[in-house]
C-alpha positions in Angstrom: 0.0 0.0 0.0 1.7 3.0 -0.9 2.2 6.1 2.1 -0.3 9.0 2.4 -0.1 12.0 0.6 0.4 14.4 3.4 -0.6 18.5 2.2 0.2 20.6 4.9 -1.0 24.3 5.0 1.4 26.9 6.4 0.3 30.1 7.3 1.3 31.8 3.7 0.7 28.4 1.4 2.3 26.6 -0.9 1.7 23.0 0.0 4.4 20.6 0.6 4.0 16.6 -0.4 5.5 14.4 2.0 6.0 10.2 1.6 7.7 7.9 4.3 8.3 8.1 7.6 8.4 10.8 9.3 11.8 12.4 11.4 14.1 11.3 8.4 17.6 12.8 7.7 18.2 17.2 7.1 19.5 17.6 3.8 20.8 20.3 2.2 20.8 21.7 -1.1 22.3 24.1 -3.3 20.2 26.7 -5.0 20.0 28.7 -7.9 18.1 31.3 -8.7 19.1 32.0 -12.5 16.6 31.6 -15.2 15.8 33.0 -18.5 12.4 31.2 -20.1 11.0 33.2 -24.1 7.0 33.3 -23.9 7.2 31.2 -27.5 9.1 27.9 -25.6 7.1 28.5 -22.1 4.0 28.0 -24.7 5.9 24.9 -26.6 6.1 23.8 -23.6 2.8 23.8 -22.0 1.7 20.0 -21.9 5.0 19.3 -20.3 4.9 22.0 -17.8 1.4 20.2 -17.0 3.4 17.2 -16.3 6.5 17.9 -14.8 6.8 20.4 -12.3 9.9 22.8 -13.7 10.1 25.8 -11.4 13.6 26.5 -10.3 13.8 25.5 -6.8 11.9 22.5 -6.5 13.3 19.8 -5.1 12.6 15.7 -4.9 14.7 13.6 -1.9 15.0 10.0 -2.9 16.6 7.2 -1.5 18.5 4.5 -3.1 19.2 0.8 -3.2 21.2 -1.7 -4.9 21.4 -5.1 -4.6 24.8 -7.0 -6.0 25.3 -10.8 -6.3 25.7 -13.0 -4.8 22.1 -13.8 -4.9 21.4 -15.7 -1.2 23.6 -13.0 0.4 23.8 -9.9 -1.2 25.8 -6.7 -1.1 23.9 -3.8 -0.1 24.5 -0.4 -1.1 21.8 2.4 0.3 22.1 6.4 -0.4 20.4 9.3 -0.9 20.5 11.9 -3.2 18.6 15.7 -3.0 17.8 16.9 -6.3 16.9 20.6 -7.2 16.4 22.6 -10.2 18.8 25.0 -10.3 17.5 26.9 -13.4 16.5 26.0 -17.2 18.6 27.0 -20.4 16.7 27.6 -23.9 18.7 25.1 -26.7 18.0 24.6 -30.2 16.6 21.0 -29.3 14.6 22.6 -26.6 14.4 23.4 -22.8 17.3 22.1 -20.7 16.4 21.8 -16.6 19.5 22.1 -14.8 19.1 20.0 -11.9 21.7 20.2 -8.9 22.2 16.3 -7.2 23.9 15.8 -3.7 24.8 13.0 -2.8 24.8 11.5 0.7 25.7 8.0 1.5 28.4 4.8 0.0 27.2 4.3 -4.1 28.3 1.7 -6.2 29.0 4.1 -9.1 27.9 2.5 -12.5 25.8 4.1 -15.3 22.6 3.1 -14.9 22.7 5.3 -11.2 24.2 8.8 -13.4 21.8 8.5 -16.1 18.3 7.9 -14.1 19.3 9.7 -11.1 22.3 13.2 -12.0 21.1 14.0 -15.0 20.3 17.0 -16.4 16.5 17.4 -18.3 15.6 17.8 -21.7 12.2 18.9 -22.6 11.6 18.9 -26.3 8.3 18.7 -28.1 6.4 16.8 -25.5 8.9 14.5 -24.8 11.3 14.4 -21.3 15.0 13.5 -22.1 17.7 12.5 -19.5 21.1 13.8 -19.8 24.3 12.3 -18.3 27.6 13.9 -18.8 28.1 11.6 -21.6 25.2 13.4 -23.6 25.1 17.1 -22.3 28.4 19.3 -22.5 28.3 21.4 -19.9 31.3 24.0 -21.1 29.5 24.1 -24.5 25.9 23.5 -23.4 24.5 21.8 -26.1 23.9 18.1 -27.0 27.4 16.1 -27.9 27.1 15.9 -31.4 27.9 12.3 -31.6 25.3 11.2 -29.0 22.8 13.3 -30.4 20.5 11.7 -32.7 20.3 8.9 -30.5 19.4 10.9 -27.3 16.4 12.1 -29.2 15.6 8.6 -30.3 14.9 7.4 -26.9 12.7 9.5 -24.9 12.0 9.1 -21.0 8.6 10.1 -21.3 6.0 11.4 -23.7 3.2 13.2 -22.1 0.3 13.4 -21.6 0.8 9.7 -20.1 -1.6 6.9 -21.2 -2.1 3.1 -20.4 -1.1 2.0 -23.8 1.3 4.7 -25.2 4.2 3.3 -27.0 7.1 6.5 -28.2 10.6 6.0 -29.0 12.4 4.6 -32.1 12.6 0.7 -32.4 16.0 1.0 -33.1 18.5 -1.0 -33.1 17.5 -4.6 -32.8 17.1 -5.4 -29.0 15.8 -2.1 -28.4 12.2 -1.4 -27.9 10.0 1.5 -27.9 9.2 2.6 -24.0 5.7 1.8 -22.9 3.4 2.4 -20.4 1.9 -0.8 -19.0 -0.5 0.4 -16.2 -1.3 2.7 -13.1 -0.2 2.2 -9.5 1.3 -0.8 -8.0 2.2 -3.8 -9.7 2.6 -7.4 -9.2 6.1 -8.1 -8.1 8.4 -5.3 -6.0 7.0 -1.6 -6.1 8.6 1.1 -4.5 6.1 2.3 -1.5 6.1 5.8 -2.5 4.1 4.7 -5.5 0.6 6.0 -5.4 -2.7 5.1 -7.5 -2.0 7.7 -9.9 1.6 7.0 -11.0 2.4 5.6 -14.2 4.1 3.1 -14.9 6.6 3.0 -17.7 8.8 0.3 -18.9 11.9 1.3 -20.3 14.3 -1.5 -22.0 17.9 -0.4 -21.7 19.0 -4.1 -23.4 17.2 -7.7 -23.4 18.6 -8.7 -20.3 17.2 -5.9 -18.4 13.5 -4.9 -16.8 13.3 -1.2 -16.1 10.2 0.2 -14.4 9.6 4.4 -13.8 6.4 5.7 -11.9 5.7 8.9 -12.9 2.6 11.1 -11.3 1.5 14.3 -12.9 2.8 17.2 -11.0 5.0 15.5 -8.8 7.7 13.9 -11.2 9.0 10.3 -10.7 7.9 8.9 -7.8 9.8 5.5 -8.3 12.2 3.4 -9.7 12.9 -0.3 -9.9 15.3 -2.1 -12.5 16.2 -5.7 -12.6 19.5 -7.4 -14.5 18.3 -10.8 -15.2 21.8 -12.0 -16.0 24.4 -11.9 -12.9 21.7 -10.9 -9.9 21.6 -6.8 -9.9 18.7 -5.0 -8.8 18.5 -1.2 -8.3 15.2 0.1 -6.3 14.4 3.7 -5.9 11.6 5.5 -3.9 10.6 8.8 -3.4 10.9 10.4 0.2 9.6 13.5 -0.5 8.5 16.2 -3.1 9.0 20.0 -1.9 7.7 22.8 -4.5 9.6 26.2 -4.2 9.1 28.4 -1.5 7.6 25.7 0.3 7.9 24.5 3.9 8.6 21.2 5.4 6.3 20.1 7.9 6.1 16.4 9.6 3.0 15.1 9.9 
């Protein structure tokens, strides 16, 4: 059963979303106030804004887990990671959220855990793009040329967000399109952060892997699970907490 949506009232609102336990770790976070947004891509924009939540200064705790072989007795990594936009840059392939990540706790390091949890944003069309360092140039900022074409190839997300929906290129043999399967929990390991109202979207990275994101409209991702079916790895993510700008934290 997933946690309770807790919206707290201060005495000059916004609202503040709140999942797990209460009394958790402070965190800390570096902000940013620069941001420079033309009317003509805040209107491209509009169906993704109604999605994802991109104000500068919001900011989404989560807390990590992997699982190594060998199976019976694994190794355990756990971390968390605080992750705030920090502003938004206008590209020719569209709006780039600039996301600041710290990092608290003993990673494993690996690929999968830069790309689906330090990236960088792209929004293009009505599509959401991650960006590792491998993709985005930060000195140039812009899109490595040579990573390019398939970056935009393999979207994240496609909103609006549908049982059903299919997007991204079948392309290369292996690879297929991302999909949405359902809504809410599913059978087998969900994080508990995941609500009713999350999607979930299947992502395959290769053959040998299962990769599940829940995303909820206006909050973001609310969970992550992904499963390597060939030597025992299993990476789970959950969602601790979703604070828009200028709002306060409140237990409940």
């Amino acid at each position: 059963m997933p946690p309770q949506l807790f919206l707290t009232r201060v005495s000059e609102p916004p609202l503040t979303y709140n999942w797990g336990q209460s009394g958790g770790r402070e965190v800390k976070a570096l902000l940013c106030a620069l941001i420079f947004i033309p009317f003509a891509q805040v209107f491209a924009q509009g169906t993704v804004a109604d999605w994802f939540p991109t104000a500068v200064g919001n900011q989404w705790v989560y807390e990590h887990e992997v699982r190594d072989f060998p199976r019976d007795a694994p190794h355990i990594w756990r971390w968390q990671t605080v992750e705030t936009i920090t502003g938004t840059l206008t590209i020719p392939d569209g709006l780039v959220v600039l996301r600041h990540v710290d990092v608290k706790g003993d990673t494993p390091g690996g690929w999968l855990h830069a790309v689906y949890g330090q990236s960088n944003y792209l929004l293009r069309g009505d599509c959401l793009y991650f960006l590792d360092n491998q993709i985005w140039n930060d000195q140039e900022q812009r899109l490595r040329p040579e990573f390019r074409e398939q970056t935009l190839d393999g979207p994240a997300f496609c909103f609006p967000l549908a049982v059903g929906k299919q997007y991204g290129k079948d392309s290369p043999p292996g690879w297929v399109p991302s999909r949405v399967v359902g809504m809410g929990p599913r059978d087998g390991y969900t994080p508990e952060s995941v609500s009713r109202d999350a999607f979930n979207v299947v992502l395959h990275l290769f053959n040998a892997d299962e990769t599940h994101l829940w995303f909820e409209k206006g909050v973001g991702i609310t969970g992550m699970w992904d499963w390597h079916n060939g030597t025992y790895d299993e990476y789970r993510v959950r969602l601790v907490r979703f604070q828009p700008a200028g709002s306060y934290i409140k237990a409940p």
